[in-house]
DSSP file (Angstrom, degrees, kcal/mol; ACC not computed):
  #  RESIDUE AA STRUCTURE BP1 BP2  ACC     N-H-->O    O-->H-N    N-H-->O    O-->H-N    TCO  KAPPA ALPHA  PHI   PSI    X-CA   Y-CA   Z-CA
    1    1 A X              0   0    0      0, 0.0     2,-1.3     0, 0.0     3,-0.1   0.000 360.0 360.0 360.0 134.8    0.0    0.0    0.0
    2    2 A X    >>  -     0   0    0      1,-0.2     3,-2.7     2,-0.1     4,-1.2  -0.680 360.0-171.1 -79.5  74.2    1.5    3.8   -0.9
    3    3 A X  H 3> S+     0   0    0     -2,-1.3     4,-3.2     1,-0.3     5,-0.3   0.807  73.8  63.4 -51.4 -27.7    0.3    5.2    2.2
    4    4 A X  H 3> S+     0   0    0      1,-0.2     4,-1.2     2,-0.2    -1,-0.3   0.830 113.6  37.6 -71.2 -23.7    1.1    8.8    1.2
    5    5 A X  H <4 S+     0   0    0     -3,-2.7    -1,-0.2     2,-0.2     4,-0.2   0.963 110.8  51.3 -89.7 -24.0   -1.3    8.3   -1.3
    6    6 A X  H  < S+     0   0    0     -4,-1.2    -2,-0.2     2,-0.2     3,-0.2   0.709 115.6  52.8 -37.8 -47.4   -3.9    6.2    0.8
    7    7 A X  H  < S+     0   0    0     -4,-3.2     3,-0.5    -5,-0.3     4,-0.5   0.891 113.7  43.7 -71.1 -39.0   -3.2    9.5    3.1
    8    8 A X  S  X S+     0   0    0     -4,-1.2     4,-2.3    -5,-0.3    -2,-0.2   0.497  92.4  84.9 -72.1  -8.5   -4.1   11.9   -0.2
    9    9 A X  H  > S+     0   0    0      2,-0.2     4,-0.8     1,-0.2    -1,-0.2   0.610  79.4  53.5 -96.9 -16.3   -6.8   10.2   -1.2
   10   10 A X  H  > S+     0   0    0     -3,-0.5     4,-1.1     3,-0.1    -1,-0.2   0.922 115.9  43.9 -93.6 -38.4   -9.6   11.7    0.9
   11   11 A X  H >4>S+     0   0    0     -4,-0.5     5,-1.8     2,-0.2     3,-1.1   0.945 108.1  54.1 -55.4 -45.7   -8.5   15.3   -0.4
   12   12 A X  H ><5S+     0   0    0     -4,-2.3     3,-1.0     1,-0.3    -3,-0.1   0.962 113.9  45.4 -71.6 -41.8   -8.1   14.4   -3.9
   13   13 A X  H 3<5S+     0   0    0     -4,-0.8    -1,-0.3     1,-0.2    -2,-0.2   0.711 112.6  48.4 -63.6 -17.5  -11.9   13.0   -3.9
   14   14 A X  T <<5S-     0   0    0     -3,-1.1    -1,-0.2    -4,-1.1    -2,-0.2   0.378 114.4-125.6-103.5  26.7  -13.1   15.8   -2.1
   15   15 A X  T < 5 +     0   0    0     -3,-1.0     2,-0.3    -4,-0.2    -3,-0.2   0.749  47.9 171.2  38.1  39.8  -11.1   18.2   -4.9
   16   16 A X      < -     0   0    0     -5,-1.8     2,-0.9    -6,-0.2    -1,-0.1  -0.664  29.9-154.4 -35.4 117.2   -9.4   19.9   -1.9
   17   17 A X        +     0   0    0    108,-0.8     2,-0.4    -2,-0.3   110,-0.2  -0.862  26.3 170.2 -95.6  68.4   -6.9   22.1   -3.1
   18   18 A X        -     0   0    0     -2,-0.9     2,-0.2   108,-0.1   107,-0.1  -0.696  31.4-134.4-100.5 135.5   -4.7   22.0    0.0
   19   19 A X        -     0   0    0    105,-0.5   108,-0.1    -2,-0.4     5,-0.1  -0.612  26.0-130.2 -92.1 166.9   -1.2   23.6   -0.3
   20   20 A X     >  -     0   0    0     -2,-0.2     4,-1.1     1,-0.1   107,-0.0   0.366  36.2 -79.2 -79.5-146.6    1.6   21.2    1.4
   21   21 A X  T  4 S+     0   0    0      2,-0.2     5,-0.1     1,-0.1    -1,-0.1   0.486 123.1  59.2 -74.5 -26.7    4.4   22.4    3.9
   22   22 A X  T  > S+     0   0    0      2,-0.1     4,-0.5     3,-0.1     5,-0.1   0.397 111.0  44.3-114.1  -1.0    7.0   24.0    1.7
   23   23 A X  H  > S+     0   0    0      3,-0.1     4,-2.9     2,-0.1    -2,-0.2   0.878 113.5  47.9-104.1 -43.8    4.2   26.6    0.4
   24   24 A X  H  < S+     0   0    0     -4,-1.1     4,-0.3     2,-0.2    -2,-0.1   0.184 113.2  50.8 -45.3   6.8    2.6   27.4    3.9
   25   25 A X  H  > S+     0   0    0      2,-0.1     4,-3.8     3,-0.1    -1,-0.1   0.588 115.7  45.5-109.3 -55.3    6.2   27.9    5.1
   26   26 A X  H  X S+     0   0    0     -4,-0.5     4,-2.7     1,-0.2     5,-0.4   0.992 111.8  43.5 -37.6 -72.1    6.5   30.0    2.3
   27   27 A X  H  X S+     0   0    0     -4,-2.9     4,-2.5     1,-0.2    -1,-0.2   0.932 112.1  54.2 -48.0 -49.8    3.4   32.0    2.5
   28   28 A X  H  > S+     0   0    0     -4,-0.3     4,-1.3     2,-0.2    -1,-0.2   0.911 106.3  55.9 -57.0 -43.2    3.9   32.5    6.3
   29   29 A X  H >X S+     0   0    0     -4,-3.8     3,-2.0     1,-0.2     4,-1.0   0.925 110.7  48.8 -43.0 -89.6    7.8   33.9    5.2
   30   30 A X  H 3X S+     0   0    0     -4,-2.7     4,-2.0     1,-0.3     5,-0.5   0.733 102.1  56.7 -48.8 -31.3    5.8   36.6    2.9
   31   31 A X  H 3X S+     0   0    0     -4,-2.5     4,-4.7    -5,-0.4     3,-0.3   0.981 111.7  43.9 -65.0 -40.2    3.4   37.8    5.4
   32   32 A X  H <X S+     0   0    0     -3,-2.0     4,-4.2    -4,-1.3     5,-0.3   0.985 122.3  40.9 -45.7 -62.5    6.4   38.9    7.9
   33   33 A X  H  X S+     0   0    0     -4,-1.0     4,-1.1     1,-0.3    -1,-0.3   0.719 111.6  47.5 -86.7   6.1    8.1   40.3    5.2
   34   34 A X  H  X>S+     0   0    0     -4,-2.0     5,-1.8    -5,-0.3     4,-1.2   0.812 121.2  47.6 -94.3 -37.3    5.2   42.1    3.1
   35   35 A X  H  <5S+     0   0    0     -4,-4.7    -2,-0.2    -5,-0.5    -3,-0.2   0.959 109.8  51.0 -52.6 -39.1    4.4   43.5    6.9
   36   36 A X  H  <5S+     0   0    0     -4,-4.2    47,-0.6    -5,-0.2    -2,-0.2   0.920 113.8  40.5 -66.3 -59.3    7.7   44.3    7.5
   37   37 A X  H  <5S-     0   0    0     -4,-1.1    -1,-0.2    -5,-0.3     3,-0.2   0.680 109.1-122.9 -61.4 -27.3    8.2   46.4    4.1
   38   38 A X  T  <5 +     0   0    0     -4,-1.2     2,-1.1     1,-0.3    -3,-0.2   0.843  57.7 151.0  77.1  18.0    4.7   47.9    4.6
   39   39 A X     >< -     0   0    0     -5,-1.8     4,-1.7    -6,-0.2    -1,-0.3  -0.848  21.9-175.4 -99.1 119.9    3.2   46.8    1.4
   40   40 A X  H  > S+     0   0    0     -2,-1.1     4,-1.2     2,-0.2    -1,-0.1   0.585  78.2  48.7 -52.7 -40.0   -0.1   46.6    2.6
   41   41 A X  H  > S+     0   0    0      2,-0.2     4,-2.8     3,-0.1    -1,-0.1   0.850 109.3  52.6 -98.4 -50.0   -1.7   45.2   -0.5
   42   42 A X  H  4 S+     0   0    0      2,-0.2     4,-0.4     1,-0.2    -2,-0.2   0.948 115.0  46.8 -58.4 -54.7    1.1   42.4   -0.8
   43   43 A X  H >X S+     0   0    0     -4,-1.7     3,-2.5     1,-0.2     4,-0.9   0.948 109.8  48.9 -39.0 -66.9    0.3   41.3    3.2
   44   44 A X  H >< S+     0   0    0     -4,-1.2     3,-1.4     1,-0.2    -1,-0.2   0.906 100.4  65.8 -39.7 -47.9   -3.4   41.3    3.0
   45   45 A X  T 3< S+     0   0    0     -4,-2.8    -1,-0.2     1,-0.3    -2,-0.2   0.624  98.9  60.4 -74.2   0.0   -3.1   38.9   -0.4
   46   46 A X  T <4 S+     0   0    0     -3,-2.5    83,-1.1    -4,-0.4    -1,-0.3   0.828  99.3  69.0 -88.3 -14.9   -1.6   36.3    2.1
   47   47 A X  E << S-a  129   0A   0     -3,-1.4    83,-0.2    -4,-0.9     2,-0.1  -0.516  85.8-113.7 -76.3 136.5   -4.7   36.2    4.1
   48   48 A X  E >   -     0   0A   0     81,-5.6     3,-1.8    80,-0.2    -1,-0.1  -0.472  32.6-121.7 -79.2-179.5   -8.1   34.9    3.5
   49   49 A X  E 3  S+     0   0A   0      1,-0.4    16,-0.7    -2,-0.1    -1,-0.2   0.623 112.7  53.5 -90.3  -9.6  -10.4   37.6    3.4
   50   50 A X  E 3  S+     0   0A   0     14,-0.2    14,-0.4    15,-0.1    -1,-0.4   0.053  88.2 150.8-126.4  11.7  -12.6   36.3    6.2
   51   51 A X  E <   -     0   0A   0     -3,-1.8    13,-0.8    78,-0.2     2,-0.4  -0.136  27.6-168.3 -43.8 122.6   -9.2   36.1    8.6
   52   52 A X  E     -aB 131  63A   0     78,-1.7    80,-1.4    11,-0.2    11,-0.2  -0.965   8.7-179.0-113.3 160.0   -9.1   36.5   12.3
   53   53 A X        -     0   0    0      9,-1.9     9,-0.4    -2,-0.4     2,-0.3  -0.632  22.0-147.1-126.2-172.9   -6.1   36.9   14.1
   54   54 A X    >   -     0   0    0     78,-0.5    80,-1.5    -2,-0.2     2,-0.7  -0.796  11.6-160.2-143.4  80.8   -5.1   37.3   17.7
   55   55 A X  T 3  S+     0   0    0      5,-0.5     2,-0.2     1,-0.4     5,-0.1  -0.678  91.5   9.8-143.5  86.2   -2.0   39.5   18.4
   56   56 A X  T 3  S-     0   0    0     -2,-0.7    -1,-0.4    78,-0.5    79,-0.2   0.770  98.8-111.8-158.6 136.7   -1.4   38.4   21.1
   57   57 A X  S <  S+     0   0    0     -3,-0.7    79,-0.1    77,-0.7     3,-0.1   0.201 107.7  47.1  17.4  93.8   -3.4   35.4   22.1
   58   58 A X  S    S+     0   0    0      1,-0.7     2,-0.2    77,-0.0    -1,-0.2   0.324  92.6 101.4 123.0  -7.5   -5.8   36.6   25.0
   59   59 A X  S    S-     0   0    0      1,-0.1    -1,-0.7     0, 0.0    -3,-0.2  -0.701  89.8 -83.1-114.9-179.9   -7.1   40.0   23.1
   60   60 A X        -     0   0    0     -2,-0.2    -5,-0.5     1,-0.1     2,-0.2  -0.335  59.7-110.6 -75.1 150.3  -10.3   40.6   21.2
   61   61 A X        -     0   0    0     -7,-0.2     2,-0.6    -9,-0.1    -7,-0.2  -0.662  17.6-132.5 -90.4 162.7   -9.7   39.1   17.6
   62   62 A X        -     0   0    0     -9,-0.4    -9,-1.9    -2,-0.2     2,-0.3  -0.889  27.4-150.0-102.1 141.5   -9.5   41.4   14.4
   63   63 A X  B  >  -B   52   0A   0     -2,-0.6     4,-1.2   -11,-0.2     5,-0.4  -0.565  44.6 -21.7 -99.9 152.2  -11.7   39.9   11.8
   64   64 A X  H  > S-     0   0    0    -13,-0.8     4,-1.1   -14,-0.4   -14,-0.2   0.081 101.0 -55.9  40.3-177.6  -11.2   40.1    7.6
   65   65 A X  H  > S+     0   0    0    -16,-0.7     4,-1.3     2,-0.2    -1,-0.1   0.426 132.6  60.8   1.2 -61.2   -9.2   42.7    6.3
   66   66 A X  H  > S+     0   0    0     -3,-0.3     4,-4.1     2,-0.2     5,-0.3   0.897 107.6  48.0 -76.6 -60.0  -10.6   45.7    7.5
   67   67 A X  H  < S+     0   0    0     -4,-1.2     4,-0.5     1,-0.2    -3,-0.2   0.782 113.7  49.6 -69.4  -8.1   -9.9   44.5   11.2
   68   68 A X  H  X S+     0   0    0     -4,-1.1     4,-2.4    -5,-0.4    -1,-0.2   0.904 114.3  42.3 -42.6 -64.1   -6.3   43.5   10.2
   69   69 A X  H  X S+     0   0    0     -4,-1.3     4,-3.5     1,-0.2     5,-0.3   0.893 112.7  51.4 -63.0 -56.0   -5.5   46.9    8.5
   70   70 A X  H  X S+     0   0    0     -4,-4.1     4,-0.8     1,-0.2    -1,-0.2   0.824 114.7  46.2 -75.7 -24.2   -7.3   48.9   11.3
   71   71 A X  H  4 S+     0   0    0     -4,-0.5     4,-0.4    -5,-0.3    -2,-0.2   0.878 113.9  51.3 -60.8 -43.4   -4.6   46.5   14.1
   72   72 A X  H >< S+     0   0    0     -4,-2.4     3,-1.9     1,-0.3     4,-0.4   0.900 102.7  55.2 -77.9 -29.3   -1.8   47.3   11.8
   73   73 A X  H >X S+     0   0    0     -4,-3.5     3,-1.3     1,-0.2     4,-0.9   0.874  95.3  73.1 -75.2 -13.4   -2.6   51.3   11.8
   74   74 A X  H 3X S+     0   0    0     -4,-0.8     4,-3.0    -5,-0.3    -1,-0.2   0.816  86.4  66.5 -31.8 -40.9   -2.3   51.1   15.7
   75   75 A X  H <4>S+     0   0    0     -3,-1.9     5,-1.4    -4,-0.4    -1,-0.2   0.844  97.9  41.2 -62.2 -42.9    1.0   50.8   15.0
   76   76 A X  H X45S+     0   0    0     -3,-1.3     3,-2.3    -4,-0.4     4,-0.2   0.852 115.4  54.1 -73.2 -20.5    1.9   54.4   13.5
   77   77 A X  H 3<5S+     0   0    0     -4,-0.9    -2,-0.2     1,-0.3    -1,-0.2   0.948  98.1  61.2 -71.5 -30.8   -0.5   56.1   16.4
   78   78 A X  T 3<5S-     0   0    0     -4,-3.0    -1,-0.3     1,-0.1    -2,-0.2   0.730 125.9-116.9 -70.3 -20.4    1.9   53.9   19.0
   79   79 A X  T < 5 +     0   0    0     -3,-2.3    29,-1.8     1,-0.3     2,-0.8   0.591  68.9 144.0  98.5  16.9    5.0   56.7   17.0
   80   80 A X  E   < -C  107   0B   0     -5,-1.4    -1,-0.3    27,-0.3    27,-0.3  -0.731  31.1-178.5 -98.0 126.9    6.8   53.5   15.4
   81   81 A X  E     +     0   0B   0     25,-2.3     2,-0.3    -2,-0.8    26,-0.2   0.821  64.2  21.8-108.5 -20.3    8.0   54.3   12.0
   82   82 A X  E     -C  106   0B   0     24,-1.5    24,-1.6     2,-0.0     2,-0.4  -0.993  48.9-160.4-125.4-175.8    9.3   51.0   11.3
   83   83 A X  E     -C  105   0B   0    -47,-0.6     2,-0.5    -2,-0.3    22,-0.2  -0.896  14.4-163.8-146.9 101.2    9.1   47.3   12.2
   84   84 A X  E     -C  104   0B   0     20,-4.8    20,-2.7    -2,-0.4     2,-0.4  -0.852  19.3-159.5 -93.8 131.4   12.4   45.1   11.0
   85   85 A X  E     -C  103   0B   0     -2,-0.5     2,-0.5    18,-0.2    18,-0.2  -0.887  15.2-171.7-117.0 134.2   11.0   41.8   11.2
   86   86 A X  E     -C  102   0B   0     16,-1.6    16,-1.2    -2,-0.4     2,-0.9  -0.984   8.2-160.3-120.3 129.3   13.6   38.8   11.5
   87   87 A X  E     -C  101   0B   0     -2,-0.5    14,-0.3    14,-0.2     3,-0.2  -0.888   8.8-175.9-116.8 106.3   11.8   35.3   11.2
   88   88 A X  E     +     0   0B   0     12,-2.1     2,-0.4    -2,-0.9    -1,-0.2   0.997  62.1  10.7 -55.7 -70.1   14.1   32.8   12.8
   89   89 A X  E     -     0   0B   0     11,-0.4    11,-1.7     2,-0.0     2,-0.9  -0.938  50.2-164.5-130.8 136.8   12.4   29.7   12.1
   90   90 A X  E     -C   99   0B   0     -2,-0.4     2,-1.0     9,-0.2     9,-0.2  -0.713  14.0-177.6 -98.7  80.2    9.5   28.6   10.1
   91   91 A X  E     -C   98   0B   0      7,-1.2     7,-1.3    -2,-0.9     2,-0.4  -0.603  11.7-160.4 -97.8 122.4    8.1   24.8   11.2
   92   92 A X  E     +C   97   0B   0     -2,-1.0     5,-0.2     5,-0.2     2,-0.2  -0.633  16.1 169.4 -84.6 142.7    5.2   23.7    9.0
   93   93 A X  E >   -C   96   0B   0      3,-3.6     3,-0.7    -2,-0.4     2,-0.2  -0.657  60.0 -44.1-146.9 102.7    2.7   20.8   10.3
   94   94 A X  T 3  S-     0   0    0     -2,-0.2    -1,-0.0     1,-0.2     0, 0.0  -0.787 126.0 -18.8  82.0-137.1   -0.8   19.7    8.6
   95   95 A X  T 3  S+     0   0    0     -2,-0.2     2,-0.4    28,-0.1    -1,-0.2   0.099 127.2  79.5 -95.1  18.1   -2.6   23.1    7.8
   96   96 A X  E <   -C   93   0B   0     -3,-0.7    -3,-3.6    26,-0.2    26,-0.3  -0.897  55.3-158.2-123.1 143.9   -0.6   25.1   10.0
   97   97 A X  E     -CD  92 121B   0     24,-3.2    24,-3.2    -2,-0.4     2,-0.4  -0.879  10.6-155.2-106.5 153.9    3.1   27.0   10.9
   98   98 A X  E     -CD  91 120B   0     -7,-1.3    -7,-1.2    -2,-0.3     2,-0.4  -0.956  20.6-162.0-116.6 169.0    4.4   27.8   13.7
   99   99 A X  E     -C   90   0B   0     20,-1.7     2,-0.4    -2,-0.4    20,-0.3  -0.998   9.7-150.7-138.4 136.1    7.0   31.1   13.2
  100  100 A X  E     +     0   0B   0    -11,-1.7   -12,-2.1    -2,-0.4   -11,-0.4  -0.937  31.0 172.5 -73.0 116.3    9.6   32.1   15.3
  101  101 A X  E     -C   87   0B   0     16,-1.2     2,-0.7    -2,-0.4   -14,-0.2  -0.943  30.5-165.0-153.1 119.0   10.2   35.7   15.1
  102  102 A X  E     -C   86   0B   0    -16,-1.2   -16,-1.6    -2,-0.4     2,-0.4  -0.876  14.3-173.8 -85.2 105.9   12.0   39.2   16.5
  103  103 A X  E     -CE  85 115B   0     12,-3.0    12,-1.1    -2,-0.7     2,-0.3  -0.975  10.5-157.2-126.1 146.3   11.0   42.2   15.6
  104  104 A X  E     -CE  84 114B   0    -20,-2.7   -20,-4.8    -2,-0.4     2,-0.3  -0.946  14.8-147.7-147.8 118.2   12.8   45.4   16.5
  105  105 A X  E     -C   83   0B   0      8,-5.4     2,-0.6    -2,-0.3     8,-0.2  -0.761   6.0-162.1 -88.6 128.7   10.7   48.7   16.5
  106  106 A X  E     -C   82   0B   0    -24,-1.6   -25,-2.3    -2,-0.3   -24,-1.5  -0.993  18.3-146.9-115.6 114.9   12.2   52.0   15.6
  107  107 A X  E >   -C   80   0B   0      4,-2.6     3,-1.6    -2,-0.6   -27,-0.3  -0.401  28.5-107.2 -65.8 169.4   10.1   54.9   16.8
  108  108 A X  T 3  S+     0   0    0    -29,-1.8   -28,-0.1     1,-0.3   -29,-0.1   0.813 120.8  57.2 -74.6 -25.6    9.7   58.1   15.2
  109  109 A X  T 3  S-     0   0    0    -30,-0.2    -1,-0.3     2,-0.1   -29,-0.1   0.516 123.1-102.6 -90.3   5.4   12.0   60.0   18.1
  110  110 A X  S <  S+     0   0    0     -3,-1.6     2,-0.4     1,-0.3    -2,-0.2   0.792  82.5 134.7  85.6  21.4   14.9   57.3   17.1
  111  111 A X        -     0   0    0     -4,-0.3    -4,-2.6    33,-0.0    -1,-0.3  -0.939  39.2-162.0 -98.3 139.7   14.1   54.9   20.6
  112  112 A X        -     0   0    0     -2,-0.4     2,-0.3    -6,-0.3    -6,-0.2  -0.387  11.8-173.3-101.7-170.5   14.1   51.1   19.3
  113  113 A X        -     0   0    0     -8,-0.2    -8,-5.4    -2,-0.1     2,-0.3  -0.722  13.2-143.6 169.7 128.6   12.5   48.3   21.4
  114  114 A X  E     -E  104   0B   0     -2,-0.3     2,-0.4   -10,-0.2   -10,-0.2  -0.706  18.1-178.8-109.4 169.2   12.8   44.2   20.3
  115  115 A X  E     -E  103   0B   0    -12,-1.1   -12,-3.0    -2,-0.3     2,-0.2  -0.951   5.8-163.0-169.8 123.1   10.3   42.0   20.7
  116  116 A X        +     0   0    0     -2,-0.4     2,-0.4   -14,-0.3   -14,-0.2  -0.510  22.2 118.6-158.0-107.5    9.9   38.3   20.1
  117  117 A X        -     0   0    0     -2,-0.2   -16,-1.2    19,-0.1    19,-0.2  -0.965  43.2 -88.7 166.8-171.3    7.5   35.9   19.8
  118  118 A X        -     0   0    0     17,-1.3    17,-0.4    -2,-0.4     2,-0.2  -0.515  19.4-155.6-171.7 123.1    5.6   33.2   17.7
  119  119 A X        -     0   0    0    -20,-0.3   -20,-1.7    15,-0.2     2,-0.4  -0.477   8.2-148.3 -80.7 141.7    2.9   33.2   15.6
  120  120 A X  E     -DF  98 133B   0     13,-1.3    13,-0.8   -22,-0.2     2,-0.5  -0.846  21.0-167.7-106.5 136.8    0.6   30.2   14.7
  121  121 A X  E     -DF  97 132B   0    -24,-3.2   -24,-3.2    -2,-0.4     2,-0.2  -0.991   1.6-166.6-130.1 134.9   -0.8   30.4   10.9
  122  122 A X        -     0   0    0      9,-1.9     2,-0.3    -2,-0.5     8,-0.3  -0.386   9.0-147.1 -95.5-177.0   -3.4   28.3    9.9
  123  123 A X        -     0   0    0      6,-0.2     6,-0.2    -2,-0.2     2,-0.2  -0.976   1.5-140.2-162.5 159.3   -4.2   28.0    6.5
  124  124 A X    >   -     0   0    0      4,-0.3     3,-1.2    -2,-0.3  -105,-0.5  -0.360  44.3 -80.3-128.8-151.1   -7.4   27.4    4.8
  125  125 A X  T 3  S+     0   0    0      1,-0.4  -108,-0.8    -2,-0.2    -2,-0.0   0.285 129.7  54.2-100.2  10.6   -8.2   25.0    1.5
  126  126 A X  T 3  S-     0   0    0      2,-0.1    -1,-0.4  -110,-0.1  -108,-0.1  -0.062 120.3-108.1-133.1  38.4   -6.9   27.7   -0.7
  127  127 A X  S <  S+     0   0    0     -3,-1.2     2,-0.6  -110,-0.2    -2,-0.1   0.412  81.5 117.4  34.5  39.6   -3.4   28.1    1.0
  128  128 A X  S    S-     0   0    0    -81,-0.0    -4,-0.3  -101,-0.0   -80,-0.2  -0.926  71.2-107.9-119.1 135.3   -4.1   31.4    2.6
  129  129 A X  E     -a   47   0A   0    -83,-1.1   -81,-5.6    -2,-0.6    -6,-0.2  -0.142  27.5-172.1 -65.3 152.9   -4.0   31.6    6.1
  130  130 A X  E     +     0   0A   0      1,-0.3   -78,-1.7    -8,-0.3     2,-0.4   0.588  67.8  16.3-117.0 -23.8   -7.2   32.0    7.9
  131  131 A X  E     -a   52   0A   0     -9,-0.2    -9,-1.9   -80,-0.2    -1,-0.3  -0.999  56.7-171.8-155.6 171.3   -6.1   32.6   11.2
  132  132 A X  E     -F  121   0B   0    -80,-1.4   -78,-0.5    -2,-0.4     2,-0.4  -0.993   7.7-162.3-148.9 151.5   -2.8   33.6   13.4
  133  133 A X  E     -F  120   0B   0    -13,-0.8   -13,-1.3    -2,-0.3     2,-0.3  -0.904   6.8-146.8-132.5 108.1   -2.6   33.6   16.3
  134  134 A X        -     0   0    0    -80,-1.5     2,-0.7    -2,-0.4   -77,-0.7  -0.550   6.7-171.3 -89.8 124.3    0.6   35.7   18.3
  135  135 A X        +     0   0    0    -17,-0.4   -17,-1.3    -2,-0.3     2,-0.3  -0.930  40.0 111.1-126.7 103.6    2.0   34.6   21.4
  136  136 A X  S    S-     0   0    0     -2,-0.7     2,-0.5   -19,-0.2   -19,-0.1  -0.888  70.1-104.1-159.0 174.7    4.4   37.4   22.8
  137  137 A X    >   -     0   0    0     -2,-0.3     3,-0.6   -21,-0.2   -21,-0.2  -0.980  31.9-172.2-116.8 112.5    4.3   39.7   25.9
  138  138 A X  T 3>  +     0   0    0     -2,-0.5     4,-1.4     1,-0.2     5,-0.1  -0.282  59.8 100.0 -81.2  34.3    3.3   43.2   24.5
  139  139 A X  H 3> S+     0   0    0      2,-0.1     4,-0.8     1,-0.1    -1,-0.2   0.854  75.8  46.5 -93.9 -13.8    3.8   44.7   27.7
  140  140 A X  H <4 S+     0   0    0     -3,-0.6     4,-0.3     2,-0.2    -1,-0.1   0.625 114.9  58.3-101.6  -1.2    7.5   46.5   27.3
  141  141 A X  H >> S+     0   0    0      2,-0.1     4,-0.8     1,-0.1     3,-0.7   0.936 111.1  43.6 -65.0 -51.0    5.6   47.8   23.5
  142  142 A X  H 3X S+     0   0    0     -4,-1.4     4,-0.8     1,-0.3    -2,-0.2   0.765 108.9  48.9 -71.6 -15.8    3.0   49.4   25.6
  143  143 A X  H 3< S+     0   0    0     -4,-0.8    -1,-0.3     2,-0.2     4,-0.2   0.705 110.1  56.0 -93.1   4.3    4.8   50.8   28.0
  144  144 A X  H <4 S+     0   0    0     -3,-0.7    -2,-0.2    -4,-0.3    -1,-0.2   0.593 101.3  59.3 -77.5 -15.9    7.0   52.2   25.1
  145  145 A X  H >< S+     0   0    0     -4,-0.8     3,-0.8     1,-0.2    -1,-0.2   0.810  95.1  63.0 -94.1 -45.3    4.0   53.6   23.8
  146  146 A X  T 3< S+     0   0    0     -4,-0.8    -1,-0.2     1,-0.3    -2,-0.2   0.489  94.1  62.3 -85.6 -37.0    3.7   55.6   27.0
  147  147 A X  T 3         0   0    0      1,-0.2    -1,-0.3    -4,-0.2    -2,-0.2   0.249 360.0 360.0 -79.4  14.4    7.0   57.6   26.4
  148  148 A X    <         0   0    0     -3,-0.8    -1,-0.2   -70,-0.0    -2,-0.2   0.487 360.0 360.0-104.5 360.0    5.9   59.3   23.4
């Protein structure tokens, strides 16, 4: 018996289109770095449109698009003018990653502040993630927030 295909076989009959591990690893890579750059348009197109996230794990989620976009503009009222994102490590499993990740904040008055974390990406039957979920302590961001 080919068990990898015996394992495929329930997708292919229900004409699943799931993408594997080395394209969710991917795709989880491009959301970091399309956030990171600040193309907006490039970020969003890794998400499904009906996405919630969690950032961080324990807050109200932002739902689709809109509540993404509206998380991410938090970011300039917080005075951070950019966000170098370093993504250590990317382990894919099933429909999910998990990402290791550092990101180091430059505020507008030239104070920095690192941060790092790991996000869980889910992915949905058209290989865009569907939900994330962020597991960091945002506390030394908010109290950064607090000197401006």
């Amino acid at each position: 018996m080919n068990w990898k295909l015996a394992a495929a076989l329930p997708l292919v009959l229900a004409g699943a289109a799931i993408a594997g591990p080395e394209e969710n690893a991917a795709t989880s890579r491009a959301f970091f770095r399309h956030f990171g750059a600040g193309d907006m348009a490039a970020w969003l197109a890794t998400m499904a449109p009906d996405i919630r996230t969690w950032e961080p794990v324990g807050t109200p989620p932002n739902v689709g698009h809109e509540g993404v976009l509206a998380w991410a503009g938090q970011m300039g009222q917080m005075g951070i003018a950019s966000a170098e994102i370093d993504v250590r490590a990317v382990h894919p499993a099933g429909d999910s990653t998990a990402v290791e990740w550092t990101t180091t904040f430059t505020f507008q008055d030239g104070r920095s502040l690192e941060i790092s974390g790991v996000d869980i990406h889910r992915f949905d039957e058209d290989g865009l993630i569907a939900e994330v979920r962020g597991y960091y302590d945002p506390s030394p961001l908010m109290a950064a927030k607090g000197e401006n």
